[in-house]
PARO-653888 format. One record per residue (C-alpha): residue number from 1; x, y, z. Coordinates in steps of 0.05 Angstrom, whole numbers, plus 5000, padded with zeros to 4 digits. Each point is the difference from the previous one (the first is absolute). Example, Ala and Ser with C-alpha at 12.3 -4.5 7.8 and 13.67 -1.06 7.14 Angstrom:
2
vogu	c1	c2	c3
1	5246	4910	5156
2	5027	5069	4987
END
This chain:
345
vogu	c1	c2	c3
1	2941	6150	2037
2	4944	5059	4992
3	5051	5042	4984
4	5029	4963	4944
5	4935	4994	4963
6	4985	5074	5012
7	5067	5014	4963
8	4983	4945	4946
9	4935	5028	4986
10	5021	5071	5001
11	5063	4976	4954
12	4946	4966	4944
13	4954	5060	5010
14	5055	5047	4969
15	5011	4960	4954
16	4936	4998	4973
17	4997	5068	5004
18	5060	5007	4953
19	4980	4952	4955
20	4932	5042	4994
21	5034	5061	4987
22	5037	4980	4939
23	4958	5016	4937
24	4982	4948	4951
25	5053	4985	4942
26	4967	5020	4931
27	4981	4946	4965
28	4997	4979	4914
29	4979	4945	4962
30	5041	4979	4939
31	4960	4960	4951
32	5032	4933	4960
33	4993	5002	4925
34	5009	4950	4951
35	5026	5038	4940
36	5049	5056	5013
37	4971	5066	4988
38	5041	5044	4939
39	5038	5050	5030
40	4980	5064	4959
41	4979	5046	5055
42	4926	4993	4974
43	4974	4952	5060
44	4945	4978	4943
45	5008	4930	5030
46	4935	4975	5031
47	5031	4984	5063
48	5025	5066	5018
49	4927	5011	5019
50	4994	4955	5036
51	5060	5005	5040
52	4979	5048	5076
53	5033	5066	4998
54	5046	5025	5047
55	4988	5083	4999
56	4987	5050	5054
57	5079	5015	5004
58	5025	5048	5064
59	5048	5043	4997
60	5076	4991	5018
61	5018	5065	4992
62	4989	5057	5004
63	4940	5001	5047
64	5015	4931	5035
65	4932	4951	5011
66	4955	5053	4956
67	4957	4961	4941
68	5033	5015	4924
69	4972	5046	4963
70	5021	4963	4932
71	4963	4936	4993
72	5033	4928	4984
73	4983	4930	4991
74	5037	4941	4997
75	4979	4928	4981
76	5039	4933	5007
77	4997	4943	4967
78	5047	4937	4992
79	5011	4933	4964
80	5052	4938	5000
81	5062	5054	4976
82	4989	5065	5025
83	4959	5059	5044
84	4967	5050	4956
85	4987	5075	5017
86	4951	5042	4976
87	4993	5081	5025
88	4951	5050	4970
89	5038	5066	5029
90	4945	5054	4994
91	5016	5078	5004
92	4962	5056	5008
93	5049	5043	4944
94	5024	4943	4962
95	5034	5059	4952
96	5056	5017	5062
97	5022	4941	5010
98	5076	5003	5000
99	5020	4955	4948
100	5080	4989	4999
101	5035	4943	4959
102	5053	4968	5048
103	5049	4939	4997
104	4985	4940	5036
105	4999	5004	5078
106	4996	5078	4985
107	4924	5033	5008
108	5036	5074	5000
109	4937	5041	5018
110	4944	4953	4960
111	4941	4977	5030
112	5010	4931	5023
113	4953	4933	5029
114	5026	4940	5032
115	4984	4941	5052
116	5043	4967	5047
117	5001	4922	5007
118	5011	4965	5062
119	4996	4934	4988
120	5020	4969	5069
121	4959	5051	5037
122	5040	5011	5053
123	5021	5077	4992
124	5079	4979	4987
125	5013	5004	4929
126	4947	5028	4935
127	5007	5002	4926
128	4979	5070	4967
129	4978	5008	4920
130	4991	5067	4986
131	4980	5033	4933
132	5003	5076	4978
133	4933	5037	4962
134	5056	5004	4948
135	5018	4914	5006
136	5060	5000	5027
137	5006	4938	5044
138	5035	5004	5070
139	5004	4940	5046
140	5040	4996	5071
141	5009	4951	5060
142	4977	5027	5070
143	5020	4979	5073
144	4963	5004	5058
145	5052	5056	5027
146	4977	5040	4940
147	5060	4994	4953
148	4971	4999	4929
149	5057	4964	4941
150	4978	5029	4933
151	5062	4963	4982
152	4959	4934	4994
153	4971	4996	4928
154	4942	4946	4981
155	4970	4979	4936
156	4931	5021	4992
157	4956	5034	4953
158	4960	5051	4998
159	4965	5052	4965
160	4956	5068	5005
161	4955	5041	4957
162	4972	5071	5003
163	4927	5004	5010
164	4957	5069	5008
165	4985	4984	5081
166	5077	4995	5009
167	5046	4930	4982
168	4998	4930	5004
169	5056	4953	5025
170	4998	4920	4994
171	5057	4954	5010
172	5018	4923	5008
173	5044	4977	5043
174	5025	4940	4992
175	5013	4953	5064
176	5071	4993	4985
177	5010	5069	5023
178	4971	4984	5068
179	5021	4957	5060
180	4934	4963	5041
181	4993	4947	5035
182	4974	4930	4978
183	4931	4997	5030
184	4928	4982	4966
185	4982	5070	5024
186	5032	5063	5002
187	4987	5067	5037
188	5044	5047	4979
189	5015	5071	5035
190	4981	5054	4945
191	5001	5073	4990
192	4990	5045	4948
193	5025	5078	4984
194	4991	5057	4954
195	5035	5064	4991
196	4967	5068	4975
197	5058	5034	4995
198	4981	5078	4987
199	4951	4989	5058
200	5063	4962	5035
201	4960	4953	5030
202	5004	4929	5016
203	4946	4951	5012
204	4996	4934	5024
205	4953	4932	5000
206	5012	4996	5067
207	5000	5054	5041
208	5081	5013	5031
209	5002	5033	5065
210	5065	5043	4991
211	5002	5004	5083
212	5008	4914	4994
213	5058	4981	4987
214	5006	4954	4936
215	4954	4996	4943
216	5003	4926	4979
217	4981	4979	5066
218	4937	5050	4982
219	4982	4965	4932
220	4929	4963	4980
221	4989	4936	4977
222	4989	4964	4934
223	4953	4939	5010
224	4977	4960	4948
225	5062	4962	4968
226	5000	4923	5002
227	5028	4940	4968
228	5066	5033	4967
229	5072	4975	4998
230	5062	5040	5009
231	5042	4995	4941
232	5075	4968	4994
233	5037	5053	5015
234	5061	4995	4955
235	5046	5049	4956
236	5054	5018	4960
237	5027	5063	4989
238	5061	4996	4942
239	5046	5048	4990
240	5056	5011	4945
241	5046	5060	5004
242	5056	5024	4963
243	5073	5048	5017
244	5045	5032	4952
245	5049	5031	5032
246	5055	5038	4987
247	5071	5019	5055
248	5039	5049	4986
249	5068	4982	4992
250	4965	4940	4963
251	5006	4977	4927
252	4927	4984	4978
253	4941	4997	5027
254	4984	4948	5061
255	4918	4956	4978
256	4967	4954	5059
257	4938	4965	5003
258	4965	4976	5054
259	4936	4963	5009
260	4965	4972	5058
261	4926	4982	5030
262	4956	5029	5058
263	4955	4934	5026
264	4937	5010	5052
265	4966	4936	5018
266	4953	4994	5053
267	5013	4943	5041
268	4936	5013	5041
269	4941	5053	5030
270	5061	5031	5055
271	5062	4992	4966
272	5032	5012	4924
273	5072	4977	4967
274	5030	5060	4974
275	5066	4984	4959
276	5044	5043	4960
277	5048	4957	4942
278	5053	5048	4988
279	4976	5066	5014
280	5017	5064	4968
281	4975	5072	5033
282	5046	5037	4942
283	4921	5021	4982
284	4995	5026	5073
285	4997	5081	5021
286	5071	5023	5024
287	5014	5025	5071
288	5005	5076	5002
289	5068	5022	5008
290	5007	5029	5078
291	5063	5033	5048
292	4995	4971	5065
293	5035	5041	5041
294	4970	4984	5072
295	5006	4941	5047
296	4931	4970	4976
297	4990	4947	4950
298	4957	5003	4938
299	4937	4971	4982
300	4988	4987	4922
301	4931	4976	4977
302	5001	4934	4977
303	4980	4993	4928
304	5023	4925	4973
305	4923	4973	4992
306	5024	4932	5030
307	5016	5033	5065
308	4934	5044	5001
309	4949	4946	4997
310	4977	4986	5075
311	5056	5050	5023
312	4942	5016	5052
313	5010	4941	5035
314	5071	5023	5024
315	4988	5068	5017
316	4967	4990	5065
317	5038	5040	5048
318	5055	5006	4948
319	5034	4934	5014
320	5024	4996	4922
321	5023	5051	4952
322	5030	4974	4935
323	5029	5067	4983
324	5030	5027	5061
325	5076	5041	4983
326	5045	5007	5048
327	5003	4969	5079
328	5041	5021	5060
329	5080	5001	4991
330	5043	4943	5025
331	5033	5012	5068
332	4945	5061	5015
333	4994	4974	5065
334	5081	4991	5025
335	5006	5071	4966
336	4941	5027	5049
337	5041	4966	5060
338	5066	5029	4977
339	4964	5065	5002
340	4965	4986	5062
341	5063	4990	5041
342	5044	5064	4967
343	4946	5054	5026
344	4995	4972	5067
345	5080	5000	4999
END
């Protein structure tokens, strides 16, 4: 009996131990306002001072766990619609900053800020809403195995402005672009990065031990939000499209229209209806043409947005691949045997 509360207490001593040894989460306060600030990239707005500051960013790379040497800081704040950001990104030669215009989802070598939502806190899935020195907006979906989606686009807005200590970034983002649960009070996991990119160095919030694996599992945490709703998640994506085609061997030319509706409707916090009415993927990239000339099948990357949204949900240990060309022949096996039983003849 001595022996089994030996090993109990020895068992609850470790863990404590373990427990001690893990450092403290960072920690923010996002303050509630009650008219939404205009997002100009000045952060005149009264409450931006009086929001706390999250600064003192570490570095990512290239000198892992070393302070920045470029300061930031980043306020929150957030009302009945939407989350509000607002960065004052200082530099120390504001005049080299690389400054390159880019399409959406597309920095190409600009300078670039952005946080990282969590909204369950649990380290599986985070929202990012990036924005380039130059304003071009970039926003992605991240998993816990640290697959990031730039393929998933949100409506926000956002804005940034050229000032002599560096730029200024500040965006709203509405709730509808978000997924959190229904409670009176949230805690959200949170992190934050910048990019100096002719120093190529990244920095983080909250410091990312590269030898860890993960880094959503190593976020902060937003504090501070109360008393708001999630919004009805519902909508409708039309679509209208239009052939003319014309065979050879063919008198005239061949016209078809088609029409037909993408619908999203959240049926609650875990689970969403995702319906196609007559879907069309003539809009779709084309499969590159390839010669298979060896046993093995092809994989082709699946591009129909309707089959890409949550596509990490079936690609644990690759039980499901929509796009897979090609399987073993029919009769491979009695072909094998026949084989089989000629050499040892």
């Amino acid at each position: 009996m001595k022996k089994h509360f030996a090993w109990l207490f020895l068992v609850l001593a470790c863990r404590a131990l373990t427990t001690s040894a893990q450092p403290a989460k960072m920690a923010l306060l996002a303050v509630r306002v009650t008219e939404s600030p205009k997002i100009d990239a000045s952060l005149s707005e009264p409450a931006w001072a009086q929001a706390p500051i999250a600064t003192d960013f570490v570095q990512l790379r290239p000198h892992n766990g070393q302070p920045s040497p470029q300061k930031t800081e980043v306020r929150f704040l957030y009302d009945d619609k939407a989350i509000y950001v607002g960065a004052r990104i200082f530099d120390t030669a504001p005049d080299s900053i690389i400054r390159q215009l880019g399409i959406r989802d597309d920095f190409g070598v600009a300078d670039y800020f952005g946080v990282y939502f969590d909204p369950y806190n649990d380290g599986q899935v985070a929202y990012g809403f990036f924005i380039s020195c130059t304003g071009v907006q970039l926003d992605m979906r991240a998993t816990i195995d640290g697959n990031e989606d730039a393929s998933w686009d949100a409506v926000w807005k956002s804005e940034v402005a050229w000032v002599d200590s560096g730029w200024v970034a500040e965006y709203a983002i509405p709730y509808s672009a978000l997924r959190f649960p229904g409670k009176e009070e949230q805690l959200w996991g949170l992190n934050i990065f910048r990019s100096v990119r002719r120093l190529n160095m990244n920095t983080s919030w909250s410091f990312i031990d590269m030898q860890v694996y993960g880094w959503l599992n190593q976020a902060g945490e937003l504090h501070g939000i109360r008393d708001i709703k999630p919004p009805l998640r519902l909508s409708f994506t039309p679509y209208l499209s239009a052939y003319l085609e014309n065979n050879s061997g063919e008198a005239g030319w061949g016209r078809t229209f088609k029409g037909g509706m993408d619908l999203k409707y959240g049926l609650s916090e875990s689970f969403t209806l995702d319906m196609m009415l007559i879907p069309d993927f003539g809009q779709v990239q084309s499969d590159d043409q390839q010669l298979n000339l060896s046993p093995f099948e092809l994989y082709f990357s699946e591009r129909r947005p309707f089959f890409m949204e949550g596509a990490e949900l079936f690609n644990k240990a690759g039980l499901f691949y929509s796009r897979r060309i090609g399987g073993i022949p029919r009769g491979h096996d009695s072909m094998e045997d026949s084989l089989r039983v000629n050499e040892e003849v």
